[in-house]
matplotlib code that plots the C-alpha trace (Angstrom):
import matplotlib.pyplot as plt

x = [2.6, 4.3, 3.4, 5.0, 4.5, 5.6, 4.7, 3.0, 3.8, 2.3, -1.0, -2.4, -4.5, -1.3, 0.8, -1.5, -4.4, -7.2, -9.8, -11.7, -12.1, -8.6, -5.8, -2.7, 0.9, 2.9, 5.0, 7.3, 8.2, 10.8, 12.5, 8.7, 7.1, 10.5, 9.9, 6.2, 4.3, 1.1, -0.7, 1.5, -0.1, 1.0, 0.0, 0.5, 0.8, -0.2, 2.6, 3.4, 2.7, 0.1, -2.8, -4.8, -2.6, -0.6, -1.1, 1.6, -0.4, -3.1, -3.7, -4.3, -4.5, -4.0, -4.0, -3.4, -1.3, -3.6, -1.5, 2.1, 3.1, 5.8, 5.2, 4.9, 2.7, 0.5, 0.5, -1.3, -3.2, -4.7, -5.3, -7.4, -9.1, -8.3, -8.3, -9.2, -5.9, -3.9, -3.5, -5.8, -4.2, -6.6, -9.4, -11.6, -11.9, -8.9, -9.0, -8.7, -5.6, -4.0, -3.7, -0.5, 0.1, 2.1, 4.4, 3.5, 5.4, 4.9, 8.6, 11.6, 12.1, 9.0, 7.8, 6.6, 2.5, 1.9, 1.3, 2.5, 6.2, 8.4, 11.5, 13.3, 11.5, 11.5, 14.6, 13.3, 9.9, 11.9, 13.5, 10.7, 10.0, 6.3, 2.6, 1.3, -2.8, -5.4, -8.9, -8.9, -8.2, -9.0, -8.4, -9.2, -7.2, -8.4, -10.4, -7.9, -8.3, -6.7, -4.0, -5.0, -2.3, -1.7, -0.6, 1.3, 4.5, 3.9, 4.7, 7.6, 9.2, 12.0, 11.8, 11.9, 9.8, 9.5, 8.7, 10.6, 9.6, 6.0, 6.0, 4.6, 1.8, 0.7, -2.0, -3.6, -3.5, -5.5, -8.1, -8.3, -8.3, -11.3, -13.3, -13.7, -16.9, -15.7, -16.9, -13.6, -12.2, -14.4, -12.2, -13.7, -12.1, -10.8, -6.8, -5.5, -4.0, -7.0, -6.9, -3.8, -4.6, -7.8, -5.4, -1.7, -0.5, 3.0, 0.9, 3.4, 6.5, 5.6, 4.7, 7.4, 10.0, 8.4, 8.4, 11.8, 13.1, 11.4, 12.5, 15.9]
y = [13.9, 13.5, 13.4, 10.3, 10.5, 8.8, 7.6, 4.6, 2.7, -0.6, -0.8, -4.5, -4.0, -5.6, -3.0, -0.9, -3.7, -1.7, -4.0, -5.5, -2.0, -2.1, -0.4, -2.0, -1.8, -4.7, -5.4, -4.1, -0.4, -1.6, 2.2, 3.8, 1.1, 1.7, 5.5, 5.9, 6.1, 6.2, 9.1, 10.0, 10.1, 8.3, 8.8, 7.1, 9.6, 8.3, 7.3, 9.5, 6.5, 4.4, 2.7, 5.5, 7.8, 10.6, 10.0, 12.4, 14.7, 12.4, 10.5, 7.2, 6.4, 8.2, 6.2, 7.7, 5.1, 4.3, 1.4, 0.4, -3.7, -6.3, -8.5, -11.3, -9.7, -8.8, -12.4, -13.2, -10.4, -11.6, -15.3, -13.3, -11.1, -10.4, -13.9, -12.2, -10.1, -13.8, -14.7, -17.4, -18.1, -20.2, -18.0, -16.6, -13.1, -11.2, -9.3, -12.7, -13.6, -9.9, -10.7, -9.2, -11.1, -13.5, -14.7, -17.6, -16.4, -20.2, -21.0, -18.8, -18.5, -17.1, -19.2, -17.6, -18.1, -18.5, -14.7, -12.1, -12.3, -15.0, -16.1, -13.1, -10.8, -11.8, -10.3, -6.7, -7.7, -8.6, -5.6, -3.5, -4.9, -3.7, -3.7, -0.2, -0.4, 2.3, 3.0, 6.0, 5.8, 7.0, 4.5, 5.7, 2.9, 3.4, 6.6, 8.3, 12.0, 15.5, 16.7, 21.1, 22.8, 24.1, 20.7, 19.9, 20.3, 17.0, 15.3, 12.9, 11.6, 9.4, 5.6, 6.4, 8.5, 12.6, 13.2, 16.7, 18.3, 17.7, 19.7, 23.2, 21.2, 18.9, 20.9, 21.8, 18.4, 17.0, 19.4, 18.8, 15.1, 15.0, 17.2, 15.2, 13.8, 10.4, 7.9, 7.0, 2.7, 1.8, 1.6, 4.3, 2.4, -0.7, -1.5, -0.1, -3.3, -5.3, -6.2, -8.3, -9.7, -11.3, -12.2, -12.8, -16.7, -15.3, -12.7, -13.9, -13.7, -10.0, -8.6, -9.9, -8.8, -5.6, -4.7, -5.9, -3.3, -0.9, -1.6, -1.7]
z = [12.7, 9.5, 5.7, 3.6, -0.2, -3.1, -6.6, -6.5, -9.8, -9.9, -8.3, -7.8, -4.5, -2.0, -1.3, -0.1, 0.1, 1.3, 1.8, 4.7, 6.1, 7.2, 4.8, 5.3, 4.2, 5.2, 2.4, -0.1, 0.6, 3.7, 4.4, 4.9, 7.1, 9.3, 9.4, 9.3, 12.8, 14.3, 13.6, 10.4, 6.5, 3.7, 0.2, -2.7, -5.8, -9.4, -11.9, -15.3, -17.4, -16.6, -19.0, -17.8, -18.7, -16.3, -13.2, -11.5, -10.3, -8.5, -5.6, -5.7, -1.8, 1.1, 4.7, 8.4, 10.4, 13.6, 14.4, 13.8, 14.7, 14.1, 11.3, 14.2, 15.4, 12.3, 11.5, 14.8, 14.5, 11.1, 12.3, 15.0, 13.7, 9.8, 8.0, 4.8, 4.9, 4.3, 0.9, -0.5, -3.8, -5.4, -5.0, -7.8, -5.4, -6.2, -3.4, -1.4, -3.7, -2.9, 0.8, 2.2, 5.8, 4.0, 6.5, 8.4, 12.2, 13.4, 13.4, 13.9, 10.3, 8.8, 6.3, 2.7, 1.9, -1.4, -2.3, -4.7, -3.4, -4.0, -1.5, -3.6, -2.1, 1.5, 3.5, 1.6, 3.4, 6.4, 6.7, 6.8, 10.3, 10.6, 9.0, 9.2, 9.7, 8.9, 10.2, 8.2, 4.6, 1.2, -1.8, -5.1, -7.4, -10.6, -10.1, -8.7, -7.0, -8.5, -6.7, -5.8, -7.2, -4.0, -3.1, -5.8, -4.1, -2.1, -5.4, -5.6, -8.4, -6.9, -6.2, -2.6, -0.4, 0.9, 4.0, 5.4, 2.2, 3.1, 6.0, 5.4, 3.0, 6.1, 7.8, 4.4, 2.9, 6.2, 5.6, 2.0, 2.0, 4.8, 3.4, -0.1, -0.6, 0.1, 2.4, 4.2, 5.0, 1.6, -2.3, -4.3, -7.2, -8.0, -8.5, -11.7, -12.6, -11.6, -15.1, -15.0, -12.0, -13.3, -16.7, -15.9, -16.2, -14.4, -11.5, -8.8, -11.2, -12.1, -9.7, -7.6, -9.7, -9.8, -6.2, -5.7, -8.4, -6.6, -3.0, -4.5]

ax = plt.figure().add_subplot(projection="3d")
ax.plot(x, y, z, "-o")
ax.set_aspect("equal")
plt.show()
């Protein structure tokens, strides 16, 4: 078991998209979904400038992998048994437009749904290789949770991701993060940029662009 964190700058409600009682990462963040496995915890620490303010030394979501699959494979998955998770653009529920299995695995080139990514984005996506799925997560979004100070070490201000680091804090984190008052696989909050998504004529453009300056 392993602890991933890292600062999690923009949050829109895709990467993570933690609705449908299944938190799921399946795009953007490539190097992590290759490294994370089943069993391991990944949290998403606040940003220092946000419209809420500091965020550093919060959480914003925290997710235990119980299940690691191809892409392919979490494209069938969702056209089983997670529809929701695939974007529906057009849709007046955001959390519907923030769907993240948007790869259609029907011909040997994956083909792009209309989504939050853009064809720029896709070999980063592709890289990645895997959708990590949680049945045991904690999204706070907007509200997001205060880091102990005992904890603080976890924090990671890089554009990538610490995981050795994490180590010695592991044991106490679990313990911490389950015994919050929190019902777990429910949003405590809403995204902190739910705001744009509801406003934003260029959504797709910008957040796009975004992610694909951070996975660089």
């Amino acid at each position: 078991m392993k602890l991933h964190t890292y600062t999690l700058r923009y949050d829109f409600g895709a990467a993570p998209n933690p609705f449908w009682g299944i938190c799921t990462l399946a795009i953007a963040r490539p190097a992590l979904r290759l490294a994370a496995e089943v069993d391991d915890w990944i949290v998403g620490l606040g940003a220092p400038r946000t419209a809420l303010g500091d965020l550093s030394a919060h959480i914003v979501y925290a997710m235990k992998v119980t299940n690691k699959m191809t892409l392919k494979e979490y494209d069938q998955f969702c056209k089983t048994f997670l529809p929701r998770k695939m974007p529906d653009w057009r849709n007046k529920d955001y959390r519907m437009r923030m769907g993240d299995c948007i790869y259609n695995f029907a011909t040997p080139d994956p083909k792009i749904r209309t989504s939050v990514h853009t064809e720029d984005n896709k070999p980063k996506d592709l890289d990645g290789k895997y959708a990590l799925l949680s049945k045991q997560f904690y999204y706070f979004g907007d509200l997001p949770e205060v880091l102990p100070d005992n904890l603080k070490p976890i924090m990671y201000g890089g554009t990538a991701h610490q995981t050795d680091e994490n180590d010695a804090y592991l044991e106490a984190f679990v313990n911490w993060i389950e015994s919050l008052d929190y019902p777990p696989n429910k949003p405590i909050g809403e995204p902190q940029h739910k705001g744009d998504i509801i406003r934003d004529k260029n959504l797709q453009t910008n957040i796009a662009s975004r992610d694909l300056k951070e996975d660089e």
